[in-house]
Structures are given as C-alpha cells and as structure tokens.
Legacy VTK file of the C-alpha trace (Angstrom):
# vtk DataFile Version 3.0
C-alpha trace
ASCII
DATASET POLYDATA
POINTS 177 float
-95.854 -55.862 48.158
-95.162 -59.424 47.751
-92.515 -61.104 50.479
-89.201 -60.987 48.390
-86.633 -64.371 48.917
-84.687 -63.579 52.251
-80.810 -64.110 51.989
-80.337 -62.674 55.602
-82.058 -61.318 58.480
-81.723 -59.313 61.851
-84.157 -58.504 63.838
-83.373 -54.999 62.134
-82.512 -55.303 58.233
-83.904 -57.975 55.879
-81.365 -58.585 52.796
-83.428 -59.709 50.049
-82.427 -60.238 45.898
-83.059 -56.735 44.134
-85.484 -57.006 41.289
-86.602 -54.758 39.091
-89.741 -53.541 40.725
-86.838 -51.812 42.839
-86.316 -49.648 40.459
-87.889 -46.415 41.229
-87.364 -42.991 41.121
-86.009 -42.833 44.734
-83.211 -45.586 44.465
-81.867 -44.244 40.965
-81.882 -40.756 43.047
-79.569 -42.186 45.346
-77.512 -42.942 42.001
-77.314 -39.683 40.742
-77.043 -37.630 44.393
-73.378 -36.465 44.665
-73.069 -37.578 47.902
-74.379 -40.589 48.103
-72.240 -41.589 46.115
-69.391 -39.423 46.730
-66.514 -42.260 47.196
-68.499 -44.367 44.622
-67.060 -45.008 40.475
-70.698 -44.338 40.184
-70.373 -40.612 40.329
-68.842 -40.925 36.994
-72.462 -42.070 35.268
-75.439 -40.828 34.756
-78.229 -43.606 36.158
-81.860 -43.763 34.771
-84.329 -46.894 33.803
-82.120 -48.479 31.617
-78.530 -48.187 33.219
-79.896 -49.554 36.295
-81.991 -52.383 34.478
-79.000 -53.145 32.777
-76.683 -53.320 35.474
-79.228 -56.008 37.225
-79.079 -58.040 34.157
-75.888 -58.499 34.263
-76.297 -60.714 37.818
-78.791 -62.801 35.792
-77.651 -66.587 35.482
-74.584 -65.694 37.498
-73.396 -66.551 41.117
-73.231 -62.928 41.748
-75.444 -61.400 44.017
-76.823 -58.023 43.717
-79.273 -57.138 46.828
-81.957 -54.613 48.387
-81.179 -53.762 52.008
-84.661 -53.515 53.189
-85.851 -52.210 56.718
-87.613 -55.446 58.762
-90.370 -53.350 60.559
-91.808 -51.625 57.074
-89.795 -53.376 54.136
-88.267 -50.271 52.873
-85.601 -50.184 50.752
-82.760 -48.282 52.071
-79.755 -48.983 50.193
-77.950 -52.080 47.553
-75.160 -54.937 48.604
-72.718 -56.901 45.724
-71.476 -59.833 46.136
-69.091 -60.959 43.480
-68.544 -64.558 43.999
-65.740 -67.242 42.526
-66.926 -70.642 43.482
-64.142 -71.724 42.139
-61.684 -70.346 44.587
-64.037 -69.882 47.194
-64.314 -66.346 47.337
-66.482 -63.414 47.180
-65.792 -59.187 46.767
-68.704 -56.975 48.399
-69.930 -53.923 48.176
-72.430 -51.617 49.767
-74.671 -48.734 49.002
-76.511 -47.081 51.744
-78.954 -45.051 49.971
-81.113 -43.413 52.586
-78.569 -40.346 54.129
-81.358 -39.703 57.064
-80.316 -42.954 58.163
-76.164 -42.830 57.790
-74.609 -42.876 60.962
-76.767 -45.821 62.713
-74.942 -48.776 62.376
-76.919 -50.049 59.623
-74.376 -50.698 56.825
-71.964 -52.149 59.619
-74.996 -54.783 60.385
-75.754 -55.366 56.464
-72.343 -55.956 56.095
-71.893 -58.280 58.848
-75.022 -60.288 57.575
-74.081 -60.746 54.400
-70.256 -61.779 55.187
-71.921 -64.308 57.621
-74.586 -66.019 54.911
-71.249 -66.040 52.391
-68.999 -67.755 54.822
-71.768 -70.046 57.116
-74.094 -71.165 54.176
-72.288 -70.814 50.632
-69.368 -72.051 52.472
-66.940 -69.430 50.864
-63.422 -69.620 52.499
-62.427 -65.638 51.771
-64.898 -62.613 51.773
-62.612 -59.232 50.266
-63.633 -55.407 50.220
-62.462 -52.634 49.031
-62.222 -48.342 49.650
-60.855 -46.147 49.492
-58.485 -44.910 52.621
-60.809 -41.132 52.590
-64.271 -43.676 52.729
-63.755 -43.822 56.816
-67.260 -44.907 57.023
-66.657 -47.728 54.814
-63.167 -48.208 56.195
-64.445 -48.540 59.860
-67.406 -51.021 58.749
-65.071 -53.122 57.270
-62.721 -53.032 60.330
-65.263 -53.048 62.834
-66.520 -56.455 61.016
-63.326 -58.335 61.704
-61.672 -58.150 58.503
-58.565 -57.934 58.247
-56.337 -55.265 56.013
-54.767 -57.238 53.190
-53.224 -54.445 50.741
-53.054 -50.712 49.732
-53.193 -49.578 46.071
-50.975 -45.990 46.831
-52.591 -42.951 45.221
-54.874 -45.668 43.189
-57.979 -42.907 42.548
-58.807 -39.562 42.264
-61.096 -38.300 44.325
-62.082 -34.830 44.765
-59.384 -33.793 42.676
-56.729 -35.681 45.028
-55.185 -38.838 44.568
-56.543 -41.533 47.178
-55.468 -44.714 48.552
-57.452 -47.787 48.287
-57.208 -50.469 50.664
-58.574 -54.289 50.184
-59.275 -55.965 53.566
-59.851 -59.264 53.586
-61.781 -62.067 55.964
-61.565 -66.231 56.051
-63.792 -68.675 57.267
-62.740 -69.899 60.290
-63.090 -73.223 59.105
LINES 1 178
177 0 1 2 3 4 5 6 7 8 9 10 11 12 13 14 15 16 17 18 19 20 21 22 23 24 25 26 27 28 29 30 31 32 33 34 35 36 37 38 39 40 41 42 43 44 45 46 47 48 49 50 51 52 53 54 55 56 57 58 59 60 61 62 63 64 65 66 67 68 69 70 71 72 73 74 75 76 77 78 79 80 81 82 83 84 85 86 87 88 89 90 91 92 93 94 95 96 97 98 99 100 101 102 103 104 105 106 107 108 109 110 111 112 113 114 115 116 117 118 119 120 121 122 123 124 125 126 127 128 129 130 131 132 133 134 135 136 137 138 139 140 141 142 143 144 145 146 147 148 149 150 151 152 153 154 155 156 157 158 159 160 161 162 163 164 165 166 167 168 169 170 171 172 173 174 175 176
C-alpha cells in the first residue's frame, strides 16, 4: 500500500484523507452493522459501492475533510473522521466513526478526536471546533468531554432513537488564541 498524506499522527493512530481504495467490503460492513452504527443517521441507509463513493465525492474541491483513522504499527483502517469546515467563520463540526468494535473501549476515538481538534485549531488556525450526540451516545459524550470541550446547547427530545425520543447535545471548543 502506498503511504497515504498524513493530517495527524500519534505514536498510536495515523489520520490520513480517505480515498476510494478505502472502500472495501469491511468498511461499508461497518455501514450497514446495526451497531456500529447504532446512534448514527446512518442506520437509516443502506451503504454499498456507490453510496459510499458518492458520499466521498461530495468532499471533493471542498474544505471539508473526510478521513481514514488508520492504526500506525500496520496501517489498518479502523474507523472514518468529518470535518466540516467554514473558513469563513473559522469553524469546523466533526464527527467520528469507529468501525472496528474489537477495538471500542481503548481510548482510540478519544485520541483521534483529540488529534484532529488539535491539527484544526494549531495548523488551519480555526477559532471554534463543534460536535454533536446524542445525550444516550455516552461514549461519544465522554470523548467529547474528556477532550476539553465544552457543552454549548441541548436540542430536547431532538431524535428518535430506539423508539425513544433523545436529546442531542452540541459541545463546543475555541482556540486558545
């Protein structure tokens, strides 16, 4: 496999631009597992080929970023980061996917998170990094905490999940510039 750009690195994740040589059968599986994506609006969709290719064209000639979490030691792909991004006001809206259940539970989407907040707010110089989830996503919840940010609003009852409606609260983090 040919070295991929690097956006970010620890000593344990490598966060590199997803292409389309990542799509295989194992990361659309991830797509289409119920619990994977469990807290996710992509439970609602079916994922093959061409949703996924599609969805990566749409970061094409944007500011956007759409990347591959990728293990440092073996380069395997274990999961997907967003970042929306308005240079205009300085701001950026991630997301994360951690694909690989076996490896839930490690600290690894807390330390992709924290990479990827760091490269938007050290080198694209963004003032304002936001996420979102929803209040029953304690995972996400807790990375988001646990990487300083800050909780801006709650959307009451603003999804149903699991046939109950579920709060969804936005936390927020600015440069401290």
């Amino acid at each position: 496999m040919s070295e991929p750009s690097l956006i970010a690195a620890s000593n344990t994740l490598l966060l590199c631009p997803f292409t389309e040589a990542d799509i295989v059968d194992n990361y659309i599986s991830w797509l289409n597992e119920p619990e994977v994506v469990r807290f996710s609006n992509q439970r609602h969709r079916h994922h093959d080929q061409e949703s996924c290719l599609a969805y990566l064209r749409t970061f094409f000639g944007s500011d956007n970023l759409f990347l591959g979490i990728r293990i440092a030691d073996d380069r395997r792909l274990i999961g997907t980061m967003t970042a929306y991004i308005s240079t205009h006001h300085g701001t950026a809206d991630m997301g994360l996917l951690i694909g690989e259940r076996s490896l839930w539970g490690r600290g690894l989407g807390l330390e992709a998170w924290s990479l990827l907040m760091r490269y938007l707010l050290q080198t694209r110089k963004l003032r304002k990094i936001t996420g979102g989830a929803a209040r029953c996503n304690v995972g996400m919840v807790r990375i988001m905490e646990r990487s300083g940010m800050q909780l801006e609003a709650t959307k009451v009852q603003q999804e149903i999940i699991e046939g109950e409606p579920q709060d969804v609260l936005y936390f927020a983090k600015f440069s401290p510039d």
